[in-house]
C-alpha positions as CSV (number, residue, x, y, z in Angstrom):
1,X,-3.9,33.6,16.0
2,X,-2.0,31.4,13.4
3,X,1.8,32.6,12.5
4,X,2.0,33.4,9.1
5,X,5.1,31.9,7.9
6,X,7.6,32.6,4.8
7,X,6.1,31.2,1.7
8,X,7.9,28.0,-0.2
9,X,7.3,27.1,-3.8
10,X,5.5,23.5,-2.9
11,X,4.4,22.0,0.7
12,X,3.6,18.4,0.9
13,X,0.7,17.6,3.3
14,X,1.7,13.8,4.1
15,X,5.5,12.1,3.8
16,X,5.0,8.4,2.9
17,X,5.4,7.0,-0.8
18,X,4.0,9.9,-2.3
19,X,5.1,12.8,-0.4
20,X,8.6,11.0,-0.3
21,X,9.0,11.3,-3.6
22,X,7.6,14.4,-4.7
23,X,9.0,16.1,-2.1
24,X,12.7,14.3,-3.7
25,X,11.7,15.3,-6.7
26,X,10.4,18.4,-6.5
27,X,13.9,19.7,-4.2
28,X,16.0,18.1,-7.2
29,X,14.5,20.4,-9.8
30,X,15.3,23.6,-7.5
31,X,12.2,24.2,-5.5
32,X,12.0,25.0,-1.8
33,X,9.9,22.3,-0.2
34,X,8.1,21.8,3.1
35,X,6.8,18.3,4.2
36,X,4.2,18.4,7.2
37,X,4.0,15.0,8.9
38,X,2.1,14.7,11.8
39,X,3.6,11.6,13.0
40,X,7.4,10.9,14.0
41,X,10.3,10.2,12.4
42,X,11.7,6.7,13.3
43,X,15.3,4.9,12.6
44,X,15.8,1.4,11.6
45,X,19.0,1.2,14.4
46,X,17.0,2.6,17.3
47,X,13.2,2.3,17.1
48,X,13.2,-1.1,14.8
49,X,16.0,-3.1,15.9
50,X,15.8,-6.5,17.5
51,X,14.1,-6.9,20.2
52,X,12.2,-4.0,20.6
53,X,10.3,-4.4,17.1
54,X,9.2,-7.8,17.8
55,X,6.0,-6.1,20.2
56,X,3.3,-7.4,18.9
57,X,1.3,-6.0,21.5
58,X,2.5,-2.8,20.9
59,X,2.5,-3.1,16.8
60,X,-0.5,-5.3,16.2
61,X,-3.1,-4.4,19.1
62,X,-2.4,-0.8,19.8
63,X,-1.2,0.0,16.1
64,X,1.7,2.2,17.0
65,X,2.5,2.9,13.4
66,X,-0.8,3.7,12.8
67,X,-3.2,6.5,12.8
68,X,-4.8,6.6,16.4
69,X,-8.1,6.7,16.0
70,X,-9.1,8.0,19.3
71,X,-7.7,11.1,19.0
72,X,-8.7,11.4,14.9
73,X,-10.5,9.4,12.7
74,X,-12.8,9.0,9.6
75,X,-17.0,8.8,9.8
76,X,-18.7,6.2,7.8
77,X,-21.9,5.3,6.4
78,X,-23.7,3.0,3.4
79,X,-25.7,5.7,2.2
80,X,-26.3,9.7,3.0
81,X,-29.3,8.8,4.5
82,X,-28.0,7.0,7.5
83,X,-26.2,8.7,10.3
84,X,-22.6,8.9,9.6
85,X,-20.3,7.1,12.5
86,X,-16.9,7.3,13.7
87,X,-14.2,4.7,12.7
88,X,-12.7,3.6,16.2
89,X,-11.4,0.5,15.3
90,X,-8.7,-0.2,13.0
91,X,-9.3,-3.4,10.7
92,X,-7.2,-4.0,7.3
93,X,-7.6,-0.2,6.5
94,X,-4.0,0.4,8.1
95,X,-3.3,4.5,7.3
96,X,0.1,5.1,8.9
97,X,1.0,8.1,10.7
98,X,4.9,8.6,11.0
99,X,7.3,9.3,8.9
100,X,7.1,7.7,5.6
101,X,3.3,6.6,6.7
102,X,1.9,3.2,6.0
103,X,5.2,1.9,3.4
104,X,7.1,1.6,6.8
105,X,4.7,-1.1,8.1
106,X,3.3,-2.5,4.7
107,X,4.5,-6.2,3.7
108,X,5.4,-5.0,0.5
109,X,3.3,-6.2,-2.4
110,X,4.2,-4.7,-5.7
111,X,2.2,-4.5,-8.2
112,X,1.6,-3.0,-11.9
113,X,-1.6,-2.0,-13.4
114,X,-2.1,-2.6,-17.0
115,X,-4.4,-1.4,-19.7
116,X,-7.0,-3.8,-18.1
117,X,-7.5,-0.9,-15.1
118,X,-6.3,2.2,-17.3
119,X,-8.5,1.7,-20.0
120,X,-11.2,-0.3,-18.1
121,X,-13.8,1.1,-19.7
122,X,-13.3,1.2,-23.5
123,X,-11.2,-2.4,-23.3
124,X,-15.0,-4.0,-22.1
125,X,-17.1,-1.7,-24.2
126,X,-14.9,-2.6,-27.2
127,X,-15.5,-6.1,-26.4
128,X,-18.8,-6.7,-24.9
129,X,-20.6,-4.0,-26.2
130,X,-21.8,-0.7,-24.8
131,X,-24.3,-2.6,-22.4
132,X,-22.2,-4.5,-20.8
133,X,-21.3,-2.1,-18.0
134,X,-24.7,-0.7,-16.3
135,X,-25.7,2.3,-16.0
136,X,-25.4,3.0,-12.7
137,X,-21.5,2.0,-12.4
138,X,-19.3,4.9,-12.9
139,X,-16.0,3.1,-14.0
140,X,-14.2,4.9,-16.5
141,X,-10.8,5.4,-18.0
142,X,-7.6,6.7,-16.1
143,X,-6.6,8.8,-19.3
144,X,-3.2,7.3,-19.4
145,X,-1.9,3.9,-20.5
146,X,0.5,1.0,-19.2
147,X,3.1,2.0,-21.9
148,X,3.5,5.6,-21.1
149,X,3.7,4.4,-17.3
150,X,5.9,1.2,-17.7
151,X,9.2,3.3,-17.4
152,X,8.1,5.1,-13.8
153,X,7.1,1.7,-12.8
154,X,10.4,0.5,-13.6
155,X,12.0,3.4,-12.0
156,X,10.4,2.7,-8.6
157,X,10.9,-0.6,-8.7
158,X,14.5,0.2,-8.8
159,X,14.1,2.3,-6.1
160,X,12.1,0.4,-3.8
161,X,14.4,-2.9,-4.3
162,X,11.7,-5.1,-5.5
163,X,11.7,-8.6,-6.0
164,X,10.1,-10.8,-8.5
165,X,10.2,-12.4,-11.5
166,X,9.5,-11.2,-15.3
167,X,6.9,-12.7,-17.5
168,X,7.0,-11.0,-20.6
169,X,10.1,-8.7,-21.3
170,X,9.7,-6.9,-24.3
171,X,6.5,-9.1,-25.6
172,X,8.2,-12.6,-24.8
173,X,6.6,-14.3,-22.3
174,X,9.5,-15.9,-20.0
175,X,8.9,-19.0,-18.3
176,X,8.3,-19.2,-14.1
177,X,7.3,-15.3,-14.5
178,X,3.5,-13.9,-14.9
179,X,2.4,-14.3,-18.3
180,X,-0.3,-12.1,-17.9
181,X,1.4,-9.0,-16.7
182,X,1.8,-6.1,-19.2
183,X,5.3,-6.0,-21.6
184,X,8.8,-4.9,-19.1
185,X,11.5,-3.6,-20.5
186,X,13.7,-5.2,-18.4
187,X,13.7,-7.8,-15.4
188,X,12.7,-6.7,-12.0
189,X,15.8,-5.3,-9.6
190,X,16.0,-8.4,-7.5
191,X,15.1,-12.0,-8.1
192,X,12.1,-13.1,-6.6
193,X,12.6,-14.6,-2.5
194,X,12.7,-17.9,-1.4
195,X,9.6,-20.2,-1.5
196,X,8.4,-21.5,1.6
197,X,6.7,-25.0,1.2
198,X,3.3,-24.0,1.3
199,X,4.3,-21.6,-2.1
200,X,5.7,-24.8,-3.0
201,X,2.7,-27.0,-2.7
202,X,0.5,-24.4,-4.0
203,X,2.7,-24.0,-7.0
204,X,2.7,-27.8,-8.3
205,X,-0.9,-28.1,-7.5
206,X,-2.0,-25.3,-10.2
207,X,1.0,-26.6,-12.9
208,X,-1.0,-29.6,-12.4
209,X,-4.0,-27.9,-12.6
210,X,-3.3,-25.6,-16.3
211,X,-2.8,-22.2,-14.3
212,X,0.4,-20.6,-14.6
213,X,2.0,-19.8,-10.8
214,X,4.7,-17.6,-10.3
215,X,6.2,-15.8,-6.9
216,X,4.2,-12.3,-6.3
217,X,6.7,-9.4,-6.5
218,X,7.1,-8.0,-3.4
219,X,9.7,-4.4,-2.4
220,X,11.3,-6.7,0.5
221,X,15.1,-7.1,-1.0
222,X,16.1,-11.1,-1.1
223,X,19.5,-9.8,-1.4
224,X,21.8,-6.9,-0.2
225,X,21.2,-4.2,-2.7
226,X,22.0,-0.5,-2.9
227,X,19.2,1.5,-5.4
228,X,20.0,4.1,-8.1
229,X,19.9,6.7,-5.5
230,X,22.5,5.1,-3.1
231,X,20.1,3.8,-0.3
232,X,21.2,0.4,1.3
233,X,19.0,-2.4,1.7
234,X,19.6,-5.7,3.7
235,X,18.9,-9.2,2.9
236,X,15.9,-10.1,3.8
237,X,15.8,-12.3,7.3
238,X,12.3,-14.2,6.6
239,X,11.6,-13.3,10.2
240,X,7.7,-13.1,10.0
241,X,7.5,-9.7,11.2
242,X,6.8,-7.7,8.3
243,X,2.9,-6.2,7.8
244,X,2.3,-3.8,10.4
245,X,6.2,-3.4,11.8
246,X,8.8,-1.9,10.5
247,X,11.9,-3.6,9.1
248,X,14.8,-4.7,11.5
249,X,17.2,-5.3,8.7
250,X,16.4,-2.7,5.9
251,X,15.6,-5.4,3.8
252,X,11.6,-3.8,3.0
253,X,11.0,-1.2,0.6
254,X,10.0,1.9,3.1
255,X,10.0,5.6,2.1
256,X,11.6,6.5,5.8
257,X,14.8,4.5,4.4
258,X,14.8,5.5,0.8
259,X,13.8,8.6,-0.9
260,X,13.2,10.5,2.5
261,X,16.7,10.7,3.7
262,X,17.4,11.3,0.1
263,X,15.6,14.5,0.3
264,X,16.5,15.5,3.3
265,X,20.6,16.0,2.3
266,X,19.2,18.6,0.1
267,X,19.3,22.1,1.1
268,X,15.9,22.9,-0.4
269,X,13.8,20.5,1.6
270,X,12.3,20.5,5.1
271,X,10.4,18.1,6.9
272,X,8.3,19.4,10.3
273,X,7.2,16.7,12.2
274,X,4.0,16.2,14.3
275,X,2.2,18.7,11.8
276,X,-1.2,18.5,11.7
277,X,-2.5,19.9,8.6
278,X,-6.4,21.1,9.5
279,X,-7.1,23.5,6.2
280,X,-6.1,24.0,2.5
281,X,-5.9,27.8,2.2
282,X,-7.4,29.4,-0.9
283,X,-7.2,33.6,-1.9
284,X,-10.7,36.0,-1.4
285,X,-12.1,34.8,-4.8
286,X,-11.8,31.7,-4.1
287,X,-10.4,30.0,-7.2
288,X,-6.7,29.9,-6.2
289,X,-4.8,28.0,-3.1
290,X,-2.2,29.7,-1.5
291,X,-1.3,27.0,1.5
292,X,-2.1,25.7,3.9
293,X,-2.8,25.8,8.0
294,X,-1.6,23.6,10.6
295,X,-1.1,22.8,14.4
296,X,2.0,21.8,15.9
297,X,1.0,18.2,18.1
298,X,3.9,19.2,20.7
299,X,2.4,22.7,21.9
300,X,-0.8,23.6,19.9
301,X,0.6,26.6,18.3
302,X,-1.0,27.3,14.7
303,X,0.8,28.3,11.9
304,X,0.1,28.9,8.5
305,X,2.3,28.1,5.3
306,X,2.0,29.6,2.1
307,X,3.3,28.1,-0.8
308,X,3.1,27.7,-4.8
309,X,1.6,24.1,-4.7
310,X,0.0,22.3,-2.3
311,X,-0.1,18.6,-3.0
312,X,-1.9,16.5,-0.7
313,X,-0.7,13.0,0.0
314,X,-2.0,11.8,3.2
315,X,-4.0,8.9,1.6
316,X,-6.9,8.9,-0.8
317,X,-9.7,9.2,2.6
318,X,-7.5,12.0,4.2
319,X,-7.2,13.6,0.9
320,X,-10.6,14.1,0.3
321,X,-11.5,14.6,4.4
322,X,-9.4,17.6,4.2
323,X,-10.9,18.8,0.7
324,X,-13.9,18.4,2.0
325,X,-13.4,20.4,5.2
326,X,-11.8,23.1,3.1
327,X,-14.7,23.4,0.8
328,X,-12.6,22.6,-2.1
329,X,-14.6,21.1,-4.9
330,X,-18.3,19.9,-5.1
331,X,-18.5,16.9,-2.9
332,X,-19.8,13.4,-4.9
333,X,-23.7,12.7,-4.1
334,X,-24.1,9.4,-5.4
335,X,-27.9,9.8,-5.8
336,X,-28.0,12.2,-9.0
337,X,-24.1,10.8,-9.0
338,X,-23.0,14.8,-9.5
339,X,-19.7,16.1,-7.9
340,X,-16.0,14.5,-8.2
341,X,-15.0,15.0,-4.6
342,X,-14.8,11.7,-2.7
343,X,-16.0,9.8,-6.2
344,X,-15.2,6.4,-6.9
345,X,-13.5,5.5,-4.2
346,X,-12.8,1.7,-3.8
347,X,-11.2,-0.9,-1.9
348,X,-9.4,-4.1,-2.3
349,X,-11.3,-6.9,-1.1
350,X,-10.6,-11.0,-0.2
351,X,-11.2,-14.3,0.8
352,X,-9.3,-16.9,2.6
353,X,-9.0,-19.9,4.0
354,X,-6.9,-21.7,6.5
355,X,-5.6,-25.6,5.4
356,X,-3.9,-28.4,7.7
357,X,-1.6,-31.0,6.6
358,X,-0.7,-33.8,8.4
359,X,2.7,-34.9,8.1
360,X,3.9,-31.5,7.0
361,X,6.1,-28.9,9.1
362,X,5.7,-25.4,7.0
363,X,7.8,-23.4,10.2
364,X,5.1,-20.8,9.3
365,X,6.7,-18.1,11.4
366,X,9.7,-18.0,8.6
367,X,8.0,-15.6,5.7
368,X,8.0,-12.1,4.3
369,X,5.6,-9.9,3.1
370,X,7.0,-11.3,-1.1
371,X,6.6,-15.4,-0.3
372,X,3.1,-15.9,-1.7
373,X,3.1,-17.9,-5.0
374,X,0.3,-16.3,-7.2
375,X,-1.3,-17.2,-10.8
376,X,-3.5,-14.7,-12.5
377,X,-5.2,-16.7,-14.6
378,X,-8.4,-14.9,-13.8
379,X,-7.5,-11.4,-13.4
380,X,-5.7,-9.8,-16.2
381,X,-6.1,-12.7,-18.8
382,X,-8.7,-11.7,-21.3
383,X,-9.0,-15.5,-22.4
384,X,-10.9,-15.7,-18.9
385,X,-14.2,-14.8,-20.8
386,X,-16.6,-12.2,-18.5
387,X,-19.5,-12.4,-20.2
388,X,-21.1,-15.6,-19.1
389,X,-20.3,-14.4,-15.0
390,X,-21.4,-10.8,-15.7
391,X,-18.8,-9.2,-14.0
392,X,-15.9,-6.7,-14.8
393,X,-12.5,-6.9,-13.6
394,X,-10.9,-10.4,-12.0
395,X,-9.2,-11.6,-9.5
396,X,-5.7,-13.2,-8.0
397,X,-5.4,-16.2,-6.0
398,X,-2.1,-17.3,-3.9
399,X,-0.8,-19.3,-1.0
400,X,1.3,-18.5,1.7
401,X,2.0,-16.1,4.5
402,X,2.3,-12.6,5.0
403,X,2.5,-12.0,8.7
404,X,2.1,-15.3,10.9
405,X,3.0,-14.5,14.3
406,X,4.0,-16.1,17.4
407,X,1.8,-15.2,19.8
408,X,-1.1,-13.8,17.3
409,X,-1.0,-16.6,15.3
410,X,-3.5,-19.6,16.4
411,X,-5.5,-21.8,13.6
412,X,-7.4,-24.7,14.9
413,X,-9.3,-26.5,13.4
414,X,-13.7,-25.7,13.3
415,X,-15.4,-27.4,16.5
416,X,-11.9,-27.1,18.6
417,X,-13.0,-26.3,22.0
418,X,-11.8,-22.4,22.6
419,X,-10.1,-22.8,25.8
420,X,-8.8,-25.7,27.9
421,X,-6.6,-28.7,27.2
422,X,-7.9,-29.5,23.8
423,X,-7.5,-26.1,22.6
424,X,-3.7,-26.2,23.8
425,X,-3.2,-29.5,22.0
426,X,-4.8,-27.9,18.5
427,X,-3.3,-24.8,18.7
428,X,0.0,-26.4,18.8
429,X,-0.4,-29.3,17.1
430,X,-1.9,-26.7,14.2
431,X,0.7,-23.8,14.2
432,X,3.2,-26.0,12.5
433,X,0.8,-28.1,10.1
434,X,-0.9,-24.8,8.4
């Protein structure tokens, strides 16, 4: 039987981004807060310092930072009529599971939404018409706007020590920034990294070419910098180990460096570890939540936590998994499209493609998760008329590197034999012309 514990005004199911800083928040205004994080809690000095966090084997292949799949995982299918599968393998769906969840291994890309996402809807009925979206596409408008958001935007940015350069402060568009981006108040927290040659390249190439190319903003500080909230950040080293590890000099963005130990000097918030949240409690009507119940990892006890609010921030699929298995809501049915629960859920997709150089030594292994140089010429420009492609919404393009690693890393060429002498000669010859 489950122990009942002492209720708390708010529990947070999930400590990354979210939970970080709600669970800040939240203990700032006065409230008693519990954080349940099933994963651990790591340290920059003793679980990601040099050389221990260059593993790739370890980081990479057997996802350490990342939720294990074996032991829990997400089913899948195309439509309800199929049979619905397990998710065994991990691919660029990355949901961490420690403290501070999947900001400690992202690489950082930072972005803001404008009125082009927020107000999707009416912005391409307004100027295509009212037939322009089908029918059967559910897209509709976030009920807020870029302006009311722009100051919490600026706020993390601040917090998160990005990088980057502005393209239009206050309605003046600034050269070498994004023209496209929505109106800033104020310049981003830290100029934008180094460019790498490929960046470079890529840059004069669309100059050349009428686009407008400018370095993507990325939470990976390219200088020592201390936030509004007194968290320290390092330089960042350009090491090449940045999406799927955590940061060896403090120099990324990451909840379990910033707003979590932040919370944690206060009195009124406590984080349990290895907390596996199972159920969303609700009282005998039915209409109310009153907590939640979880299992300790360590010993298997149960316990259950009453509280206030319950605000779930495990990720948008564990959200709704554990809605779902708490019969919270009616769950979406895309056929008569009826229910909210699980509802337009959507994922970033991409292209890419791998070029060689001759001649040209880009030392590939020296990035960060911020060196891509981006133009957004076709994404939130409206001069980039729709109509004639039929399509809603846009798209980035950039060169670069995110992660390129030493021993992971091996582009040849197509037609390269995949083993022997010639494929040692590519591979090598190829690392350092990519």
């Amino acid at each position: 039987m489950a122990t009942k514990l002492k209720e708390v005004d708010a529990v947070v199911v999930g400590l990354g981004w979210t939970g970080g800083i709600l669970g800040k928040e939240l203990a700032e205004a006065g409230l008693k807060v519990v954080a349940l994080e099933r994963g651990a809690m790591r340290s920059t000095d003793k679980d990601f310092a040099v050389p221990y966090i260059r593993d790739e084997l370890r980081y990479v292949v057997r996802h350490d930072l990342m939720q294990n799949t074996a032991r829990d995982t997400l089913t899948i299918r195309n439509n309800p009529s199929q049979e619905a599968l397990p998710m065994r393998r991990l691919g660029s769906f990355l949901p961490g599971e420690v403290v501070g969840g999947s900001g400690v291994h992202w690489s950082g890309h930072t972005w803001r939404w404008t009125d082009m996402e927020f107000k999707v809807r009416s912005l391409y009925e307004e100027r295509y018409g009212r037939n322009f979206i089908p029918a059967d596409m559910t897209i509709a408008d976030w009920g807020i706007t870029y302006a009311e958001l722009e100051p919490y935007y600026e706020k993390f940015e601040r917090v998160a020590a990005v990088s980057g350069k502005a393209g239009n402060l206050r309605g003046q568009i600034v050269p070498g920034g994004n023209p496209f981006e929505g109106p800033r108040q104020n310049e981003y927290a830290l100029p934008p990294l180094a460019t790498i040659l490929s960046g470079e390249m890529f840059a004069a190439a669309a100059k050349n070419s009428g686009y407008h190319p400018f370095p993507r903003p990325s939470a990976n500080a390219s200088r020592a910098y201390t936030n509004p909230d007194g968290a320290h950040f390092g330089a960042c080293q350009y090491c090449g180990y940045c999406q799927r590890f955590g940061c060896e000099a403090d120099a990324k963005g990451s909840p379990h460096m910033t707003v979590i130990p932040i919370a944690l000097r206060n009195p009124n918030f406590e984080l349990r570890t290895y907390a596996w949240v199972t159920r969303v409690l609700k009282d005998s009507d039915g209409k109310r939540i009153t907590g939640v119940s979880y299992t300790n990892l360590l010993n298997g006890e149960e316990f259950e936590q009453p509280a206030g609010m319950v605000l779930l921030c495990a990720y948008a699929l564990n959200n709704v998994h554990l809605m779902l298995l708490s019969r919270i809501g009616e769950p979406y049915d895309p056929v008569p499209q009826t229910g909210v629960i699980g509802k337009n859920y959507c994922y970033q997709t991409g292209t890419a493609a791998t070029l060689f150089f001759e001649g040209r030594h880009f030392n590939p292994f020296m990035n960060a998760g911020g060196t891509n140089v981006t133009i957004d010429d076709y994404n939130t420009n409206w001069e980039f008329d729709r109509a004639p492609h039929g399509f809603i919404g846009g798209y980035n393009v950039s060169a670069g590197f995110n992660t390129v690693l030493p021993i992971g890393y091996r582009p040849v060429p197509s037609g390269t034999p995949q083993w022997g002498k010639a494929w040692k000669a590519a591979t090598a010859k190829c690392t350092r012309a990519r």
